[in-house]
Backbone as CSV, one residue per row, in Angstrom:
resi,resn,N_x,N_y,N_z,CA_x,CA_y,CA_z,C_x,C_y,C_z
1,UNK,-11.522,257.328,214.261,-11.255,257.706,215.631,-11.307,256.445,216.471
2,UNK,-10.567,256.298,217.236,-10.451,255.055,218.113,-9.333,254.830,218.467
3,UNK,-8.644,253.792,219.344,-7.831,253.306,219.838,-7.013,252.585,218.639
4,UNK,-6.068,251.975,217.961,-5.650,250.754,217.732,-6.315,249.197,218.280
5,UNK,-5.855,249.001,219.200,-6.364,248.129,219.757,-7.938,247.738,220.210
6,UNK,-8.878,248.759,219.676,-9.990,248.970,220.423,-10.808,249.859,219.142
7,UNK,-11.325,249.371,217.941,-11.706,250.650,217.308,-12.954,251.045,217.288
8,UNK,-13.351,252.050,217.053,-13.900,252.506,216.855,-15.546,251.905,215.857
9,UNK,-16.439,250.947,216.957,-17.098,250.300,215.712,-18.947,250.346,216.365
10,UNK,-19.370,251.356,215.100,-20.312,251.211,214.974,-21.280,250.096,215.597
11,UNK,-22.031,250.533,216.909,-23.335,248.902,217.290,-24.443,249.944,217.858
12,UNK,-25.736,249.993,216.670,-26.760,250.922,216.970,-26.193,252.074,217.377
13,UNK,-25.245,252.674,216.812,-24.654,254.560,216.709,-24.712,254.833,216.368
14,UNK,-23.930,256.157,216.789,-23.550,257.331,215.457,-22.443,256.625,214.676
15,UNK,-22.967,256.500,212.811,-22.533,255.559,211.855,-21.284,256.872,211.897
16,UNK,-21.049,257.861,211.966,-19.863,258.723,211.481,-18.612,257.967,212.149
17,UNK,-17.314,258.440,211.467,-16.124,258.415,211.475,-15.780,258.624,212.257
18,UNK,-16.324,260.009,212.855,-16.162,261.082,213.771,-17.189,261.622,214.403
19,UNK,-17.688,261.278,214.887,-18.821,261.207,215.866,-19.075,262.627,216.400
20,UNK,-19.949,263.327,216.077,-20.227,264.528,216.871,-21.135,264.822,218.301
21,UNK,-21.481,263.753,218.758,-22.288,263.967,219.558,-21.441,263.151,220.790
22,UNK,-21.274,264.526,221.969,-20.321,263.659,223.083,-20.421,262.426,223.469
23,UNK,-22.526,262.123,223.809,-22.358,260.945,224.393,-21.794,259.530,223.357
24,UNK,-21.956,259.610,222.503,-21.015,258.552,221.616,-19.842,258.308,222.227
25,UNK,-18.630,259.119,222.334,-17.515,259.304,222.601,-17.127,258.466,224.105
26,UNK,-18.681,259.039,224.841,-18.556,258.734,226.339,-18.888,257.233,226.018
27,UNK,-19.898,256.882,225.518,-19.982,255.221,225.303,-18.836,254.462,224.844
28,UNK,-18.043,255.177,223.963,-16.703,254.109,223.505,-15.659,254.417,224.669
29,UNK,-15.855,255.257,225.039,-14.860,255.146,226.218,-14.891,254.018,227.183
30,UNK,-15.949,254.246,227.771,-16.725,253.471,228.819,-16.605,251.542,228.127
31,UNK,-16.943,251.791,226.939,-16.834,250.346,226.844,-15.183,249.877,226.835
32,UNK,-14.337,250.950,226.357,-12.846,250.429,226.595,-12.418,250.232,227.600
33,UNK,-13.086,251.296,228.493,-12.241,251.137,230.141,-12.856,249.690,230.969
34,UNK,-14.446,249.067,230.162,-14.593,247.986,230.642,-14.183,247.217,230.206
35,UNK,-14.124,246.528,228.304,-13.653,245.577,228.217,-11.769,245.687,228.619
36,UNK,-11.180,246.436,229.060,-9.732,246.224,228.917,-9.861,245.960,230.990
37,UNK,-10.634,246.281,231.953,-10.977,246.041,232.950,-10.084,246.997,233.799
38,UNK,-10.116,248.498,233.003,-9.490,249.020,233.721,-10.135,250.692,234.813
39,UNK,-11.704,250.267,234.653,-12.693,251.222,235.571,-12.270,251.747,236.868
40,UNK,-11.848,250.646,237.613,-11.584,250.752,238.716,-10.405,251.376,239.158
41,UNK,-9.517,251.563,238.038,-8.193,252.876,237.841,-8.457,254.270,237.743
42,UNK,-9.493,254.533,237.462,-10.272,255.370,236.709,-11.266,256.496,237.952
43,UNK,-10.745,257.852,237.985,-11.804,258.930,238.903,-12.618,259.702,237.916
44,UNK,-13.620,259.006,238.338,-15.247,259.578,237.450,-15.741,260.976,238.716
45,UNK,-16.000,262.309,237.949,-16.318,262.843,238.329,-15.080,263.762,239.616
46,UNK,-14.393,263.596,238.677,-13.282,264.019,239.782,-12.476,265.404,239.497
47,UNK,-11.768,265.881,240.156,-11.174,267.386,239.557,-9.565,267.268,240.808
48,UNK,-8.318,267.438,239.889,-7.379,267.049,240.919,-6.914,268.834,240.906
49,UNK,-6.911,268.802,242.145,-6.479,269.936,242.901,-4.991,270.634,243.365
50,UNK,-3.765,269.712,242.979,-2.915,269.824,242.524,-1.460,268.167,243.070
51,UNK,-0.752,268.853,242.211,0.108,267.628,242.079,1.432,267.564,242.695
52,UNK,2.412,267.193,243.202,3.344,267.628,244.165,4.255,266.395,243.999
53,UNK,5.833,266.581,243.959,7.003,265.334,243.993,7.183,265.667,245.394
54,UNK,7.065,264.372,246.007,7.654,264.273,247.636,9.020,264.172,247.387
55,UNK,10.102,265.020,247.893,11.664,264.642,247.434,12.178,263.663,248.716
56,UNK,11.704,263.465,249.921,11.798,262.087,250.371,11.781,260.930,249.695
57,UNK,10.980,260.690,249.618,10.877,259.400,249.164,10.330,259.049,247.468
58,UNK,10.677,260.371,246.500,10.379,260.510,244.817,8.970,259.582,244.325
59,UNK,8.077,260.119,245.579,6.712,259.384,244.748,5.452,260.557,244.893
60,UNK,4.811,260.762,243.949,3.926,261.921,243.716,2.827,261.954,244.718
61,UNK,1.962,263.091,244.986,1.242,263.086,245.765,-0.188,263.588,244.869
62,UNK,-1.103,263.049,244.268,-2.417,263.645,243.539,-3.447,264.130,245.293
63,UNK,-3.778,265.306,244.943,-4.796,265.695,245.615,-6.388,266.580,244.701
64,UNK,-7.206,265.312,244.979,-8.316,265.795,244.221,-9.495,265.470,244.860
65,UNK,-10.799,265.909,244.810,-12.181,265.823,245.269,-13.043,265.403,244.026
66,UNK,-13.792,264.656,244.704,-15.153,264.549,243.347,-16.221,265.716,243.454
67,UNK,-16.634,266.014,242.085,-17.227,267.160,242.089,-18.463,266.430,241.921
68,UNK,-19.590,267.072,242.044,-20.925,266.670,241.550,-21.736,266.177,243.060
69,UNK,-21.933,264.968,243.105,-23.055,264.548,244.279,-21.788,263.933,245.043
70,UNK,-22.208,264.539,246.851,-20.845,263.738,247.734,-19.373,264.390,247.232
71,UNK,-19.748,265.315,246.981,-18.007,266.283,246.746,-17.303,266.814,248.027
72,UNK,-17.839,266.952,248.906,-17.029,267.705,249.484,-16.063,267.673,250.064
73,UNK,-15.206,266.273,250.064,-13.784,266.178,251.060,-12.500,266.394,249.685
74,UNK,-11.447,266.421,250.565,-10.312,265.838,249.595,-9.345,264.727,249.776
75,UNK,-9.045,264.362,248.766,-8.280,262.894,248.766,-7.211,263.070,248.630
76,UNK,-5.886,262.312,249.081,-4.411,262.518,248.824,-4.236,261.104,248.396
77,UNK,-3.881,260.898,247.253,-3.314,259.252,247.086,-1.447,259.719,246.445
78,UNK,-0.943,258.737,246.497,0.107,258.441,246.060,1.082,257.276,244.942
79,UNK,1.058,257.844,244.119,1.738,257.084,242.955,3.238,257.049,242.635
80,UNK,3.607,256.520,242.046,4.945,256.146,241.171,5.418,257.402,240.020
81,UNK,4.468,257.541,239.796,4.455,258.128,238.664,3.144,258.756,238.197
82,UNK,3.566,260.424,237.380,2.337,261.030,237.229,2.223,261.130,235.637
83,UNK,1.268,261.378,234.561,1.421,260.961,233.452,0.631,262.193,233.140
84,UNK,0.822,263.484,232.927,-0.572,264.776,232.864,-0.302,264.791,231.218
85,UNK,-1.632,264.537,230.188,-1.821,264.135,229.020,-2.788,265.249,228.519
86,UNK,-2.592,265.786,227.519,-3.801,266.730,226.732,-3.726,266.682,225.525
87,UNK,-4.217,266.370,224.429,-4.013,266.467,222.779,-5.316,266.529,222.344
88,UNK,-5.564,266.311,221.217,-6.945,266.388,220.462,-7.081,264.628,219.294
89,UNK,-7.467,263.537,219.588,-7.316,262.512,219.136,-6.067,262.108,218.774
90,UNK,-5.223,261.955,217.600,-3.922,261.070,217.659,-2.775,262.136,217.960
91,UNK,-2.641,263.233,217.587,-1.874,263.873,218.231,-1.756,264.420,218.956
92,UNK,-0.623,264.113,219.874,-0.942,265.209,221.498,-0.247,266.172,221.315
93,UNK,-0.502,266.877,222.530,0.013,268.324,222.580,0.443,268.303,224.255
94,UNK,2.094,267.997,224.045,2.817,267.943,225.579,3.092,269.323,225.938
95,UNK,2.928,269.092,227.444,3.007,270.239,228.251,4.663,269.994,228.596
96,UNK,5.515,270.894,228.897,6.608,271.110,229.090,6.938,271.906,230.575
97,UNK,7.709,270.631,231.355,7.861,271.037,232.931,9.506,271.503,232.503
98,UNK,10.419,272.128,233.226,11.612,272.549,233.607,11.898,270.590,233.566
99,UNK,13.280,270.039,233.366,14.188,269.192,234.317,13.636,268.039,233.305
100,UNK,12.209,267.832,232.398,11.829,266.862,231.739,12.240,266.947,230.718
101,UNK,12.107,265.417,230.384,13.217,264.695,229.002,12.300,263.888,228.558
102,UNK,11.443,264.007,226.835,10.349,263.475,226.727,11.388,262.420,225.383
């Protein structure tokens, strides 16, 4: 289990393949999103509330709040592009919109 680029390596862990215990999972994460320096891309504790194409100007609108401690507003940011991902380790499992060409 791991990335390619990033594997999966045993330092004082769980020695398994496949790691059963979440926080493992959460530690290799965490160390990828730091060593690749990409944290600060990243909404910890967050829940997006829904997703919307502006047909003005074809750039998405994410609206989401952080849940947990300090939740209570909502955020609107705006991107290029939206990327909504779900699978179970190497193979995913795409969701299928109307008009998309994967």
């Amino acid at each position: 289990m791991g990335f390619r680029d990033f594997p999966f390596v045993v330092v004082k862990r769980d020695p398994r393949r496949f790691p059963g215990h979440r926080e493992e999972v959460c530690c290799y994460l965490s160390d990828f999103a730091h060593d690749f320096g990409i944290v600060v891309l990243i909404r910890f504790e967050a829940e997006v509330l829904r997703v919307g194409l502006n047909e003005e100007n074809n750039k998405w609108a994410v609206a989401s709040r952080r849940i947990g401690k300090g939740g209570d507003g909502e955020e609107v940011e705006v991107f290029d592009a939206v990327v909504v991902r779900n699978g179970h380790y190497s193979e995913p499992h795409l969701a299928y919109f109307p008009g998309t060409c994967y």
